[in-house]
N, C-alpha and C positions, 0 to 999 in steps of 0.2 A: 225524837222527842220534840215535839211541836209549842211547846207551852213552858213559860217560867212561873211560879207562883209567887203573889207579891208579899210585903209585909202584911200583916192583920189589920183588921179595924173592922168598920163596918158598913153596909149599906147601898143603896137604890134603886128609885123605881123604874122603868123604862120607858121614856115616850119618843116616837118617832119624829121629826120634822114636820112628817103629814098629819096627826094629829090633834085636836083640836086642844087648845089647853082649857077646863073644865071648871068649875066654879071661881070663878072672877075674884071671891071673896075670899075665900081659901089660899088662893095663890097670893093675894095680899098679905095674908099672914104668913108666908112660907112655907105653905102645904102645898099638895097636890093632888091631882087622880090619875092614877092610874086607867088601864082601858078596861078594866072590871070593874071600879068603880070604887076601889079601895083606896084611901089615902096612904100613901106611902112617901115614908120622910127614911133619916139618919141609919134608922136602926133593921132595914128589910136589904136583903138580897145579898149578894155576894161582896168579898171582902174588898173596903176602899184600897186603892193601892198609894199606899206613900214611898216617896222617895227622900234620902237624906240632904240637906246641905251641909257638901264637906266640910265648910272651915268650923262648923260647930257638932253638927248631928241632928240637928231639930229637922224633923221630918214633915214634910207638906203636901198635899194631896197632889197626883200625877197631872190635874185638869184644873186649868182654874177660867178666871172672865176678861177680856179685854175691854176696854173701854173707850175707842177713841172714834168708837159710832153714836156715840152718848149725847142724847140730845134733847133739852130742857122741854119739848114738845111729847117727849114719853115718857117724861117723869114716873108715871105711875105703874109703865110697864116695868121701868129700870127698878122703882122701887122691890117689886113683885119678884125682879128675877133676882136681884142681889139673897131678898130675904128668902126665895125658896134653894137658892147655891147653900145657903148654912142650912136649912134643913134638912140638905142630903149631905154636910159634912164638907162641902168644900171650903176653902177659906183663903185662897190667895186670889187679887186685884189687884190688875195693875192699871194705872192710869197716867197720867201728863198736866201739866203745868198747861201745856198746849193744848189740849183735848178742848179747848172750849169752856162749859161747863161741867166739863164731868167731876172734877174732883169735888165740885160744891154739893152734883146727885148722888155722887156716893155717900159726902158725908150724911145729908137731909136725909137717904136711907137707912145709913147704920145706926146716927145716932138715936132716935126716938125707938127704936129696937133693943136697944142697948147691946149689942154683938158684938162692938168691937174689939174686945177685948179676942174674940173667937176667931177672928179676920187675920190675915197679914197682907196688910195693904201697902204695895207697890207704886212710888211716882216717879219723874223725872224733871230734871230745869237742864238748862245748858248755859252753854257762856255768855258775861258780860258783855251787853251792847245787840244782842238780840233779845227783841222786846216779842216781836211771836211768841217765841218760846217758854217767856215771863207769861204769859196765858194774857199777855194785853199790859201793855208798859213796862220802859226798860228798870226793873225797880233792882236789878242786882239778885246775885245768888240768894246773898241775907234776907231780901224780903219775897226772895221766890220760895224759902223755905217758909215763913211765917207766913205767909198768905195759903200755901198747902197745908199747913197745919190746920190756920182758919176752916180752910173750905172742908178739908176732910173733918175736922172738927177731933182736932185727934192731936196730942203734945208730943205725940214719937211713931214716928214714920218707922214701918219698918223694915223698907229698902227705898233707898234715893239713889236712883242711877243717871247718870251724865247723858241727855239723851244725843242719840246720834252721835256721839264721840265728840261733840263740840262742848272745846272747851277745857278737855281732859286735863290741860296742865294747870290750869286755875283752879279749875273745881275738886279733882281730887285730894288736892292738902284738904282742903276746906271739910268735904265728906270725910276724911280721916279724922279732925278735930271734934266734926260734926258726932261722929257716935262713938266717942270718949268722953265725950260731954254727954250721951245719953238721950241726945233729940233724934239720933236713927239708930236702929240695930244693924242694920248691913247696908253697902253699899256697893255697886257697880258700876257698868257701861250698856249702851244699848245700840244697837246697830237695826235696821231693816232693811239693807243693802247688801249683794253678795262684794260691789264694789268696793265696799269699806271693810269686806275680810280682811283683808292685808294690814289692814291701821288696827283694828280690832285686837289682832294677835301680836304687835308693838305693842300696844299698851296693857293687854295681859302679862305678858313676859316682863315690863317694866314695874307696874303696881300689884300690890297683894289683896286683889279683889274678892271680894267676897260671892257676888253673881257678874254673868254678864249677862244678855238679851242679843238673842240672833235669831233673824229668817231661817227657818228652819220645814223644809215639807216632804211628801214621798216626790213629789216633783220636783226641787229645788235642794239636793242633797248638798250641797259645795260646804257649808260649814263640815262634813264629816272629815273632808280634807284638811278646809283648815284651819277651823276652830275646835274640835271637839276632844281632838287629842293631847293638845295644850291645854282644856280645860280639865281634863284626867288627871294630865301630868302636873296642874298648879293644882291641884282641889279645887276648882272655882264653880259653884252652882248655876246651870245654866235657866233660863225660860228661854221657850223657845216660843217667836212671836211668825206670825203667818202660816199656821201650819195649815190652814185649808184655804189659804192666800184672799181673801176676801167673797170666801164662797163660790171661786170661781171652781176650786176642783168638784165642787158636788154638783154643780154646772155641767161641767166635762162629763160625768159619768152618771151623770142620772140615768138613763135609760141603759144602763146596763145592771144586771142583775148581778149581787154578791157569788161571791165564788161559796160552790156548796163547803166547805170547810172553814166557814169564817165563822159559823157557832162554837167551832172550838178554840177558839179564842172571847167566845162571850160575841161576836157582834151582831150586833143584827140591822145596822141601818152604814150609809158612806161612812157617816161623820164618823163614828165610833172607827170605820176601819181606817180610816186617815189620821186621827188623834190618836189611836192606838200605836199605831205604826214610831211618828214621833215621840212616843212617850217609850216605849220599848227601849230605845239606844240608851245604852248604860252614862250616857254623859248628860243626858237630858233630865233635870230634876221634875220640870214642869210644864204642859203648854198653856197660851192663855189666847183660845181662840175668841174673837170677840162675839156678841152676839146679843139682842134688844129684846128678846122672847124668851118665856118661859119655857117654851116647847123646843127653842134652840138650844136651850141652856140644858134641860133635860139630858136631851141625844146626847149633850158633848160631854155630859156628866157620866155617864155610861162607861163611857173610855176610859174612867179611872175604876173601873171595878173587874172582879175576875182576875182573870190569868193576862199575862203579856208574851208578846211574841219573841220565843227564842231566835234566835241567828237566824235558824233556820229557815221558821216561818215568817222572818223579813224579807229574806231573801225570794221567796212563794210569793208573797205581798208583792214585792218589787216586779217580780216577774211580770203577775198577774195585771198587775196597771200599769207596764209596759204594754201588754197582750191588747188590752182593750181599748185603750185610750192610743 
């Protein structure tokens, strides 16, 4: 058996990376075209795949968007791809206090949309006395939270994680207080280092986290070891960040052509068989490959629909981009 079937939902359309994305005006409203010319949102194609967050149930789309390539000079493309993500049904973003300006483009695109409510938007702050990571001024957790709130333009965050693990013994009372009061609904940790596996799985084991955030790709497996089974065994919902490591893997194997049995898993372009691949592992709730196009955003949307790859067919996947690569 090659294929697991996901939960139900619905929806989307297909574009490849090489394609061009098609009415300008359209994609600003959260449409698209397809390459027949059809618009295609929410409600066309095969079933969205959600997966659960253990410590509650609430179910979230397999693919979501990162954000820390986000940059006030594409406004309008960032506009374009957030509002055509919702009209294929995705809804999680995650972003940073550090990113720059993103958490201000996110919000300037959700809020005049009115979406948010359909969203779950992801940030992070880290510890006192680093003022980078305050997105510019040491102003402290408290006003790293209020100034996210501003910029996303939103009263309740609905995951704040500890970025990079700095800071963990301050901030996690804080995020505990934090959404008992109602200003976040979840909280975690995040890591993009296989280096900091080891602190990572300390402070899982330590706090009753609700997600973490790990590097996570078919190339850079080390979380399977040693975070992903402590995330089983706590319930802790993972996103998995770097899954196509900043586009270098589709870099690495462009000129090689798909393995003829990757239509039975639905793929039809890298990205779909790289994101798929990550999303497949029973510990992985969500990836959030980043990406500033509507045609990128597309592809990686793909990878949340259809069927996902059993054991087995991971194991073929692994083989195969051993083989080529």
């Amino acid at each position: 058996m090659a294929t697991q079937r996901p939960p139900e939902d619905r929806s989307l359309a297909r574009l490849s990376r090489r394609e061009a994305v098609h009415g300008g005006a359209l994609a600003l409203l959260g449409l698209g075209i397809a390459g027949s010319g059809r618009v295609t949102g929410a409600s066309d194609g095969p079933p969205l795949i959600r997966k659960a967050i253990p410590s509650t149930g609430e179910r979230l789309p397999a693919i979501g968007l990162g954000t820390d390539s986000f940059r006030a000079s594409e406004r309008d493309a960032i506009r374009a791809e957030i509002l055509r993500m919702h009209a294929l049904g995705g809804t999680v973003i995650d972003t940073a206090a550090a990113y720059g300006e993103a958490e201000a483009l996110i919000g300037d695109a959700i809020a005049p949309a009115g979406i948010r409510a359909a969203l779950f938007i992801a940030t992070k702050l880290t510890g006192t006395g680093s003022s980078d990571y305050f997105g510019g001024g040491a102003v402290g957790p408290e006003g790293s939270l209020k100034r996210s709130q501003e910029r996303l333009r939103t009263r309740r965050i609905d995951l704040l994680q500890v970025h990079n693990l700095d800071g963990v013994e301050t901030l996690i009372p804080l995020l505990r207080n934090w959404k008992q009061a109602g200003a976040i609904r979840y909280y975690g940790v995040t890591t993009s280092r296989v280096s900091q596996h080891g602190d990572m799985a300390e402070v899982m084991r330590k706090y009753p986290l609700d997600f973490i955030q790990v590097d996570y790709s078919i190339e850079n497996r080390d979380a399977e070891k040693t975070i992903f089974p402590l995330a089983l065994e706590r319930k802790v919902a993972v996103l998995a960040n770097l899954p196509l490591v900043h586009g270098r893997l589709m870099h690495q194997i462009a000129s090689t052509p798909l393995p003829p049995w990757a239509g039975d898993i639905g793929v039809t372009s890298w990205s779909q068989y790289l994101l798929k691949y990550v999303i497949s592992h029973p510990a992985v709730t969500c990836a959030i490959p980043g990406s500033t196009q509507v045609a990128h955003l597309e592809d990686n949307q793909q990878a949340a629909r259809g069927a996902l790859p059993d054991a087995a067919m991971r194991e073929r996947m692994e083989a195969y981009w051993k083989e080529k690569t």
